[in-house]
C-alpha positions as YAML, in Angstrom:
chain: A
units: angstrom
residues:
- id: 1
  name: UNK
  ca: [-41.14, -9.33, 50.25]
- id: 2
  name: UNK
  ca: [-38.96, -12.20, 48.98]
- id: 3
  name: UNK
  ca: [-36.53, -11.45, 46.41]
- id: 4
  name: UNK
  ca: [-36.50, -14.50, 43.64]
- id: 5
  name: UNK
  ca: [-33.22, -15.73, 42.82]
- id: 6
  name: UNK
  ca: [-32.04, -18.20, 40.83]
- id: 7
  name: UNK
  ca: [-28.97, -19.44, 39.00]
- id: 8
  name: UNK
  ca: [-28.17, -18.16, 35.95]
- id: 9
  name: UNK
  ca: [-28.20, -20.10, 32.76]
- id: 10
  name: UNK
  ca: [-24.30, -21.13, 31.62]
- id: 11
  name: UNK
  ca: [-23.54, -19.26, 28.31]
- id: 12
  name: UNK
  ca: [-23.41, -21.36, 25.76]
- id: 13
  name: UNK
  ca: [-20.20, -21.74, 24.39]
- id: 14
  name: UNK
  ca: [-20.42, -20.77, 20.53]
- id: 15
  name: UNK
  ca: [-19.07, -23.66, 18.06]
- id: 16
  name: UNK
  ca: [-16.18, -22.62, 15.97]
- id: 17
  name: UNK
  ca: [-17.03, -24.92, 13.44]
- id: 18
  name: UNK
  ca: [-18.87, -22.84, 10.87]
- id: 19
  name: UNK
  ca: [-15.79, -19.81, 10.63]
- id: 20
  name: UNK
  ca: [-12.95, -23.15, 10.25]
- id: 21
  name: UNK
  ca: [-15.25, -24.67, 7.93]
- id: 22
  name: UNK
  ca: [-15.52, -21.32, 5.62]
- id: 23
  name: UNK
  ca: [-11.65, -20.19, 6.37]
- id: 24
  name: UNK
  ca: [-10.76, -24.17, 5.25]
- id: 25
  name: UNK
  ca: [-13.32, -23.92, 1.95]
- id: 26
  name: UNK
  ca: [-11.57, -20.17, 1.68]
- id: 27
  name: UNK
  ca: [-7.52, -21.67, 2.09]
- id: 28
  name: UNK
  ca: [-8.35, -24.51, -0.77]
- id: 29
  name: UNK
  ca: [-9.87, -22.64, -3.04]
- id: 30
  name: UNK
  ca: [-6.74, -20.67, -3.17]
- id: 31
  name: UNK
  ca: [-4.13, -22.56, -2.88]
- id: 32
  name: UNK
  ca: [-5.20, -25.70, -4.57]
- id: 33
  name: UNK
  ca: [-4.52, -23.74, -8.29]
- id: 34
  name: UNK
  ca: [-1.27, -22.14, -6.71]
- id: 35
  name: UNK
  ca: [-0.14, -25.45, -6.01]
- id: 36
  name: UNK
  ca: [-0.76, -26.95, -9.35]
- id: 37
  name: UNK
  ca: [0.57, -23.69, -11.28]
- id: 38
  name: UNK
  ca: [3.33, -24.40, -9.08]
- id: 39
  name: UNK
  ca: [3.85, -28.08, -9.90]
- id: 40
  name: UNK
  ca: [3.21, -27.18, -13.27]
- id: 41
  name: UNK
  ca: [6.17, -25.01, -13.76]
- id: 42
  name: UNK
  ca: [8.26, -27.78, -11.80]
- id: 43
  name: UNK
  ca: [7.46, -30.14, -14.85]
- id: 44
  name: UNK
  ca: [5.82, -32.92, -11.59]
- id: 45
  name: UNK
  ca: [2.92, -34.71, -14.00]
- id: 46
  name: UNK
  ca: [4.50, -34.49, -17.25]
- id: 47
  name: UNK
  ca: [6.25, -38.08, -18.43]
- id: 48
  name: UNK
  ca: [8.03, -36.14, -21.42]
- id: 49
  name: UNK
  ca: [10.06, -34.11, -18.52]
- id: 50
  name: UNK
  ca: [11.74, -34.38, -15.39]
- id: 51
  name: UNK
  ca: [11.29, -32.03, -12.75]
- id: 52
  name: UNK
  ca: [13.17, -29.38, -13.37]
- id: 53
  name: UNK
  ca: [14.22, -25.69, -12.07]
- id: 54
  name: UNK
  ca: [14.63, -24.65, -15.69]
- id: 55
  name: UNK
  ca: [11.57, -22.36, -15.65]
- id: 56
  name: UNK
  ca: [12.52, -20.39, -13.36]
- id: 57
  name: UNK
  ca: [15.81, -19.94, -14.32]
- id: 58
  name: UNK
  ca: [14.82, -18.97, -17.65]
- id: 59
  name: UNK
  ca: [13.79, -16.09, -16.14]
- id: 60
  name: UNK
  ca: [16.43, -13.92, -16.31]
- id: 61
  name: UNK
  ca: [17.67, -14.67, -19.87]
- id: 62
  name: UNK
  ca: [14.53, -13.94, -21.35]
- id: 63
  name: UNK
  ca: [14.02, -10.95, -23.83]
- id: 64
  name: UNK
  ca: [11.60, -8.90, -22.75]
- id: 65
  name: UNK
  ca: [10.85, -9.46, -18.75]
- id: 66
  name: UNK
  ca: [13.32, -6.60, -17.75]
- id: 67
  name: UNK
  ca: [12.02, -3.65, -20.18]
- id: 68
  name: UNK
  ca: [8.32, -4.71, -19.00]
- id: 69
  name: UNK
  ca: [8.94, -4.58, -15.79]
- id: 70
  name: UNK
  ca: [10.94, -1.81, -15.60]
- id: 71
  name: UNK
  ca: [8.21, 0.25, -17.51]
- id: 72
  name: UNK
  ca: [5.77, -1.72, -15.10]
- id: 73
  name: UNK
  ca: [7.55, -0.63, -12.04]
- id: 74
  name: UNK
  ca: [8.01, 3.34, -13.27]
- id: 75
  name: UNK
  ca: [4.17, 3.36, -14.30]
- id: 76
  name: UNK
  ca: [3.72, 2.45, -11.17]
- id: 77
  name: UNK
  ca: [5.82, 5.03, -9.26]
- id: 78
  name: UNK
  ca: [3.81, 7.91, -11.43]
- id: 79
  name: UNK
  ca: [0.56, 6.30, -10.50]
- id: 80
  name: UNK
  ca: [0.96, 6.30, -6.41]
- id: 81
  name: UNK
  ca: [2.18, 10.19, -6.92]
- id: 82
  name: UNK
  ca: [-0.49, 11.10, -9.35]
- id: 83
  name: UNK
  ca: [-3.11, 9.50, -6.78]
- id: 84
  name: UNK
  ca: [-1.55, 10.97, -3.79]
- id: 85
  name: UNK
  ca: [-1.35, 14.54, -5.29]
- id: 86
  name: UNK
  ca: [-4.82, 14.46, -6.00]
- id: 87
  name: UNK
  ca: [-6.32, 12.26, -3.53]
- id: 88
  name: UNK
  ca: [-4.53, 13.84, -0.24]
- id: 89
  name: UNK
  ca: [-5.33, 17.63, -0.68]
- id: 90
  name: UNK
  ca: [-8.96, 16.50, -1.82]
- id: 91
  name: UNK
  ca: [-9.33, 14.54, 1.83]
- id: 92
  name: UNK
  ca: [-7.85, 17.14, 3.56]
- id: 93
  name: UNK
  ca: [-9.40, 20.08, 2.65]
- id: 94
  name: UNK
  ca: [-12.73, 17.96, 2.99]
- id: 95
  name: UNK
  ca: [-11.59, 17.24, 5.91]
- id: 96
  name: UNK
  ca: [-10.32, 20.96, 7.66]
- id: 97
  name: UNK
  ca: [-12.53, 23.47, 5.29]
- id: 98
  name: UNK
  ca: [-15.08, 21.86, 2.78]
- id: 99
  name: UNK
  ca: [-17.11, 18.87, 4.68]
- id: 100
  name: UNK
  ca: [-19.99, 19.00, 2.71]
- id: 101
  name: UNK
  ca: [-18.24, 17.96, -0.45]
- id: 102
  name: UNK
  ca: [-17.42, 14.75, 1.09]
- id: 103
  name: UNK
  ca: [-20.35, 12.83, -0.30]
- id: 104
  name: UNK
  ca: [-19.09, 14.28, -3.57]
- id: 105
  name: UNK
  ca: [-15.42, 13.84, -3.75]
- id: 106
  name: UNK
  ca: [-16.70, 9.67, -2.53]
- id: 107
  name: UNK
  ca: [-18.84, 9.72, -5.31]
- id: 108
  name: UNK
  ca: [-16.61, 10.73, -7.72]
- id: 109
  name: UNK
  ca: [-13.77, 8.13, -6.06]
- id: 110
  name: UNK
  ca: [-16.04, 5.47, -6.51]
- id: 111
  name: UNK
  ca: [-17.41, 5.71, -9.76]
- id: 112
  name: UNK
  ca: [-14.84, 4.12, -11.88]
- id: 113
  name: UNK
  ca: [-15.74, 0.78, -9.68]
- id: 114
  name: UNK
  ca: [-18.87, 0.63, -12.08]
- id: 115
  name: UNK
  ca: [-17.10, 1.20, -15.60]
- id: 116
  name: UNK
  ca: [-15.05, -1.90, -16.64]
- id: 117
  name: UNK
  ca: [-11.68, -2.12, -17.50]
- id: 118
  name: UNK
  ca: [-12.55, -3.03, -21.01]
- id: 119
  name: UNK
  ca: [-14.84, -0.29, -21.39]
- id: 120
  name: UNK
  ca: [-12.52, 1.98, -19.75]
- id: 121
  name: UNK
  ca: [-9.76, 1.02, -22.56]
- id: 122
  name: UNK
  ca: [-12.13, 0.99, -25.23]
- id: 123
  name: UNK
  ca: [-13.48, 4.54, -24.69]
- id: 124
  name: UNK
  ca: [-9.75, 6.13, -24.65]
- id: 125
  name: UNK
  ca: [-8.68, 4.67, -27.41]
- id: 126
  name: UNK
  ca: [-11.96, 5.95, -29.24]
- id: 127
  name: UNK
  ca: [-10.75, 9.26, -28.10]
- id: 128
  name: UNK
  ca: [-7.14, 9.07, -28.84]
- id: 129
  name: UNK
  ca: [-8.16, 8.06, -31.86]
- id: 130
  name: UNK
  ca: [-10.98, 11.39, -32.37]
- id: 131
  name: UNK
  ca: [-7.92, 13.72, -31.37]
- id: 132
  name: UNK
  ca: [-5.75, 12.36, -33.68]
- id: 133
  name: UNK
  ca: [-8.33, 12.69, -36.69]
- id: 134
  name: UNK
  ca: [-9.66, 16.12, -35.54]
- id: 135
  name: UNK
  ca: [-6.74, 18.08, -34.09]
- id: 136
  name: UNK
  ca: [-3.87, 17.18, -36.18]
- id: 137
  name: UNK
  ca: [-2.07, 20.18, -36.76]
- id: 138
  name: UNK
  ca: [-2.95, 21.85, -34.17]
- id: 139
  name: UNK
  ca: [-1.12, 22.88, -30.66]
- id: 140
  name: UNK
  ca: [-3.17, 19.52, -28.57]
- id: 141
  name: UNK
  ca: [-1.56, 17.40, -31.70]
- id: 142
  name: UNK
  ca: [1.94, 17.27, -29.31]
- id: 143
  name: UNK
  ca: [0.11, 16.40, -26.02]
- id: 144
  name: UNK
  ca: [-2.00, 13.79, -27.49]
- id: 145
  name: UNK
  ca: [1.51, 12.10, -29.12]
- id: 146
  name: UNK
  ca: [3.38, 12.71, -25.63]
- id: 147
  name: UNK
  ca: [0.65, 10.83, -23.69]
- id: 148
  name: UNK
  ca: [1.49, 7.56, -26.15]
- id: 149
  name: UNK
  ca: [4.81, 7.88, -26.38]
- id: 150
  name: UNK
  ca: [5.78, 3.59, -26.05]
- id: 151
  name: UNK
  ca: [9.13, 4.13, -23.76]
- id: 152
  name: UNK
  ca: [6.52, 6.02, -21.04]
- id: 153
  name: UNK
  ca: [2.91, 5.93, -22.02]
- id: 154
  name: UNK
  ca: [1.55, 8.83, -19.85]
- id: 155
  name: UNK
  ca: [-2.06, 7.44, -21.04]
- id: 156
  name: UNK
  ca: [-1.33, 4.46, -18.95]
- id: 157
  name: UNK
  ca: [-0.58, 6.43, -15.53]
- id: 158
  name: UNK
  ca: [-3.76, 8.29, -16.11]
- id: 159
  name: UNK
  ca: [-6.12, 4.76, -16.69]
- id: 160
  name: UNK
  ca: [-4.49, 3.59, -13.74]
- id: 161
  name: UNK
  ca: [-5.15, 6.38, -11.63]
- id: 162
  name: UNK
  ca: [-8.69, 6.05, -12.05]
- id: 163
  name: UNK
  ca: [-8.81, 2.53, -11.27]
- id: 164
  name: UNK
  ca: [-6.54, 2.80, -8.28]
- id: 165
  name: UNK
  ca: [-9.12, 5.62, -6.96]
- id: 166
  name: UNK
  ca: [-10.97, 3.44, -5.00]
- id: 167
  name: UNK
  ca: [-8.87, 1.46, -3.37]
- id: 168
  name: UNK
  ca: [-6.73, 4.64, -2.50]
- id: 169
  name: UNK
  ca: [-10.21, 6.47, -1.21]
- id: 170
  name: UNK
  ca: [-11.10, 3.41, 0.90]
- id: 171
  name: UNK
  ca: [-6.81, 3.19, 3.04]
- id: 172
  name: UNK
  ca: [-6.62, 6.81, 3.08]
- id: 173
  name: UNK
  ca: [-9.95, 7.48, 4.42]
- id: 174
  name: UNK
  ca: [-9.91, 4.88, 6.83]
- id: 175
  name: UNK
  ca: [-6.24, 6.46, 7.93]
- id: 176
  name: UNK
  ca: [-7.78, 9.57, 7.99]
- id: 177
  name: UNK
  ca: [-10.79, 8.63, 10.26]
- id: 178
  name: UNK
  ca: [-8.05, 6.87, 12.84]
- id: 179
  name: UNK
  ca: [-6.36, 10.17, 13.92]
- id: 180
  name: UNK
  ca: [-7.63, 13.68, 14.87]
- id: 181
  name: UNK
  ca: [-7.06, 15.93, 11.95]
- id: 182
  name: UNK
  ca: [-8.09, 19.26, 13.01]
- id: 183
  name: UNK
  ca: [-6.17, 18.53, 16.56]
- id: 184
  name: UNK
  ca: [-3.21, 17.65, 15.00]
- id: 185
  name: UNK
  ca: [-3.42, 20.89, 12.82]
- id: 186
  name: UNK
  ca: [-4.17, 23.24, 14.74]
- id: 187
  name: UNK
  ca: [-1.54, 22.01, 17.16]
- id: 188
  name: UNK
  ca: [1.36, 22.19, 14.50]
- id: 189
  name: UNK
  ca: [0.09, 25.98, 13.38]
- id: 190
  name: UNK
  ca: [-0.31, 27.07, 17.00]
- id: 191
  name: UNK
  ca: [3.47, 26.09, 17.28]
- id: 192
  name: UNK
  ca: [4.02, 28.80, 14.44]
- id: 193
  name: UNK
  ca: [4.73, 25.92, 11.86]
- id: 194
  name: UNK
  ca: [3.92, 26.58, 8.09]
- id: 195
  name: UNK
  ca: [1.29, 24.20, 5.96]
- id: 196
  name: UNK
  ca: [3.90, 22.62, 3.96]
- id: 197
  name: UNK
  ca: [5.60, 21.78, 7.55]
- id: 198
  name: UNK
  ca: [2.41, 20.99, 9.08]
- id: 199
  name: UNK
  ca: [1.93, 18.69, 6.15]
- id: 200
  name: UNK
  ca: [5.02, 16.68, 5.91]
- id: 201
  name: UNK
  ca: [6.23, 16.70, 9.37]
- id: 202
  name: UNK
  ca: [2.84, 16.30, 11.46]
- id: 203
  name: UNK
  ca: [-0.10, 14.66, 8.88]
- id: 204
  name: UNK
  ca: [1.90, 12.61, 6.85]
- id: 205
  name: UNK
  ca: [3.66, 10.80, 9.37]
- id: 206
  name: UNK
  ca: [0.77, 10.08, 11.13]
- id: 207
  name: UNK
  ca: [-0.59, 8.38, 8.09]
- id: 208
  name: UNK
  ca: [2.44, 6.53, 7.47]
- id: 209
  name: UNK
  ca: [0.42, 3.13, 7.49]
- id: 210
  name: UNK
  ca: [-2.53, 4.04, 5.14]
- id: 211
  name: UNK
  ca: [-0.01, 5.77, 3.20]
- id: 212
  name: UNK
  ca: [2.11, 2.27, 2.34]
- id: 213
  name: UNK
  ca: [-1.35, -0.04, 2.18]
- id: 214
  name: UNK
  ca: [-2.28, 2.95, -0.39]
- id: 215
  name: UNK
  ca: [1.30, 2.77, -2.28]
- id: 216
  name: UNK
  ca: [0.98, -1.44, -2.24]
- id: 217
  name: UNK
  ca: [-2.03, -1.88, -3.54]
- id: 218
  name: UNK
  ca: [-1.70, 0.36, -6.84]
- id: 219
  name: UNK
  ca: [1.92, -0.95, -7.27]
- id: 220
  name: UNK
  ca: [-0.45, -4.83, -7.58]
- id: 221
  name: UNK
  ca: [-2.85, -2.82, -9.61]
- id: 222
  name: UNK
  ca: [-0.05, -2.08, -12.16]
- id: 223
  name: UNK
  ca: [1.67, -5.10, -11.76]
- id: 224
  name: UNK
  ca: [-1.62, -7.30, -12.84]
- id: 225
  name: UNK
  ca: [-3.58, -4.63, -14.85]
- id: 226
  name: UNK
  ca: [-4.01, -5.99, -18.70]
- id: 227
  name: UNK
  ca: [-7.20, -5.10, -20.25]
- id: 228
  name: UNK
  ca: [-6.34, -1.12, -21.03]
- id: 229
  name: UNK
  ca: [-2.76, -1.76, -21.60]
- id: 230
  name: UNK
  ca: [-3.62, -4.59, -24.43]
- id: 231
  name: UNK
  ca: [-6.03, -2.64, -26.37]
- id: 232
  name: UNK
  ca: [-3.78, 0.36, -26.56]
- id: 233
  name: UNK
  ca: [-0.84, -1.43, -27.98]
- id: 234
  name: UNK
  ca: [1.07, -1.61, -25.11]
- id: 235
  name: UNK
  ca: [3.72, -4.12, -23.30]
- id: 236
  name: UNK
  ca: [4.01, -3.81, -19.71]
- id: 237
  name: UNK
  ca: [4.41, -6.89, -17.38]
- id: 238
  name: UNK
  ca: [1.11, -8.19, -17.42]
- id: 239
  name: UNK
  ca: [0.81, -8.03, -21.39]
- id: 240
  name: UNK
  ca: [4.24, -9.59, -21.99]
- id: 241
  name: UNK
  ca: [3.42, -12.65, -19.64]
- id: 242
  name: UNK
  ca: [-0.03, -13.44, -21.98]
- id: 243
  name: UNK
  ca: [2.20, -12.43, -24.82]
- id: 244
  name: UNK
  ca: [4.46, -15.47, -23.94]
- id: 245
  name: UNK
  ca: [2.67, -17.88, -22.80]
- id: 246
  name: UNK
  ca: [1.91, -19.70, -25.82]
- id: 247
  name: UNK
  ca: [5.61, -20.24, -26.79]
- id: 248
  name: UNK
  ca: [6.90, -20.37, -23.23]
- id: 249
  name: UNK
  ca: [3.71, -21.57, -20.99]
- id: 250
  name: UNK
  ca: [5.71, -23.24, -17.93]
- id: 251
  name: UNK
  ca: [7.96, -19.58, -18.16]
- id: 252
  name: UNK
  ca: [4.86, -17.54, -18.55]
- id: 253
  name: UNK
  ca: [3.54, -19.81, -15.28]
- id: 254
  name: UNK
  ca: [6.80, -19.30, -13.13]
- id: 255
  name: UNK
  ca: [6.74, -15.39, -13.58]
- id: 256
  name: UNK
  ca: [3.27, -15.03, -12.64]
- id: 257
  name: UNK
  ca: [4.10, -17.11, -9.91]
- id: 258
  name: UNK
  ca: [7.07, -15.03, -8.56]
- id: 259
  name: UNK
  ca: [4.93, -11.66, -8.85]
- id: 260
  name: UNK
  ca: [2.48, -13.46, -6.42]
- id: 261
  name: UNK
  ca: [4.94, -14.03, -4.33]
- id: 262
  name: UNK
  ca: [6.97, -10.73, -4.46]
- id: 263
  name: UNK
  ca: [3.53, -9.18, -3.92]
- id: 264
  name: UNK
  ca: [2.23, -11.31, -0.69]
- id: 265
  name: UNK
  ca: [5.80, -10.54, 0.58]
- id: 266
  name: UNK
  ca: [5.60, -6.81, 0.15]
- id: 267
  name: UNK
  ca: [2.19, -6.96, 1.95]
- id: 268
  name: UNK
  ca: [3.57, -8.96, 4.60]
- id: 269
  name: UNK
  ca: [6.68, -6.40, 4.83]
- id: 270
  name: UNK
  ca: [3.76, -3.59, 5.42]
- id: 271
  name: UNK
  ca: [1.71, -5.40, 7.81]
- id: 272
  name: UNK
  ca: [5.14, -5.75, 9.96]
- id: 273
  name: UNK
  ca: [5.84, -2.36, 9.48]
- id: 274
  name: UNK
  ca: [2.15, -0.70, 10.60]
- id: 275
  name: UNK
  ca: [2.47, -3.51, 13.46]
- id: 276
  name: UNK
  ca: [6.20, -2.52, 14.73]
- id: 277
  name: UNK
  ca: [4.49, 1.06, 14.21]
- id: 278
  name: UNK
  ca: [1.76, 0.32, 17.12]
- id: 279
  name: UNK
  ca: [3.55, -1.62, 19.31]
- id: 280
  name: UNK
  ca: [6.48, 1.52, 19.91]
- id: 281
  name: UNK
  ca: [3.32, 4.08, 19.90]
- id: 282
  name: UNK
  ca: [1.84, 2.05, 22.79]
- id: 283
  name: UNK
  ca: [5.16, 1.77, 24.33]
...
């Protein structure tokens, strides 16, 4: 019986033209306001000025920029701790004893993604406010004064540890789901090792990389979080940049412009890092 052949069809080579045609629509709708905030804090299109470097040397005589962003910067700090020290033993023990509770402990990661910064700030000053009419002279009284105390508002680490949860649910997990937890475990505690050895010297390591995407992206949570902050009453960086804008717009432009830039360098910086990382593992 014959056998039928025949030539098979040439695949057809797929046009690029749709993905450059969305990455293109996706690269000006960025950078075409970067670029003016830019030439706007350059003085270019203003005949009363001549282009200038003045706003961005203003910077660092300002009043102000370095006690907001030094109380911006140690927020952050106690925000990627808090959301370590409860996110990591959470995935973990998901992970090696309780796997059932995933669904739960996602859940409950997720759910601030649906209540609005606004609302978020609104409801905790409504209860700062209840404790301070109901349990004034009592023994909460203290607590509820520590948590708003203006040179470290603990009340701000909290808010921002809820709205950091999912983004530090989403890296960790996905570092989590890229090694073999349970090998690596029971490997370190067959070789006698303790948990708190197991932990820092065999898990974390291996999540160095979800670790640092975790650690970035609440320190640009901080950095650019205003909402709560403003209707508590406090100044941190992104309160003090609105605060000045309408005496000092071009210097209020040039320092949002520098945290977008200190921030896209810092996520460059970890990108290199979690490559360099690979490229010595495969080696």
């Amino acid at each position: 019986m014959a056998v039928l052949t025949g030539s098979r069809p040439a695949p057809t080579k797929k046009s690029r033209l749709g993905p450059n045609v969305v990455l293109t629509a996706a690269g000006v709708y960025f950078l075409v306001p970067i670029l003016c905030a830019l030439a706007f804090t350059f003085g270019f299109g203003d005949p009363r000025q001549t282009p200038s470097l003045d706003a961005y040397t203003a910077i660092f005589t300002t009043e102000g920029l370095a006690g907001s962003l030094g109380l911006t910067l140690l927020l952050a700090a106690a925000t990627i701790l808090l959301v370590f020290g409860l996110l990591l033993p959470a995935l973990l023990a998901v992970r090696l004893a309780v796997p059932r509770a995933k669904a739960v402990v996602a859940v409950v990661c997720m759910l601030p993604l649906v209540v609005p910064a606004v609302a978020l700030g609104a409801g905790i000053t409504t209860v700062l406010r209840w404790g301070t009419d109901w349990l004034y002279d009592t023994p909460g009284f203290p607590v509820l004064a520590a948590l708003q105390q203006p040179d470290f508002p603990l009340i701000l680490v909290l808010a921002h540890t809820l709205m950091a949860l999912p983004l530090a649910y989403v890296t960790l997990e996905s570092g989590l789901n890229a090694i073999d937890l349970k090998v690596l475990v029971e490997a370190a505690r067959s070789c006698r090792a303790s948990w708190p050895r197991a932990l820092f010297l065999v898990i974390l390591p291996n999540l160095r990389e979800a670790l640092l995407n975790t650690a970035f992206l609440t320190i640009a949570l901080v950095l650019g979080e205003y909402a709560v902050s403003a209707l508590l009453g406090f100044q941190p960086f992104a309160v003090w940049t609105v605060a000045i804008s309408g005496a000092h717009a071009q210097l209020s432009v040039a320092v949002s412009m520098v945290g977008l830039i200190g921030t896209w360098l810092i996520l460059l910086a970890v990108a290199k890092l979690g490559r360099s990382k690979a490229s010595k593992e495969s080696h």
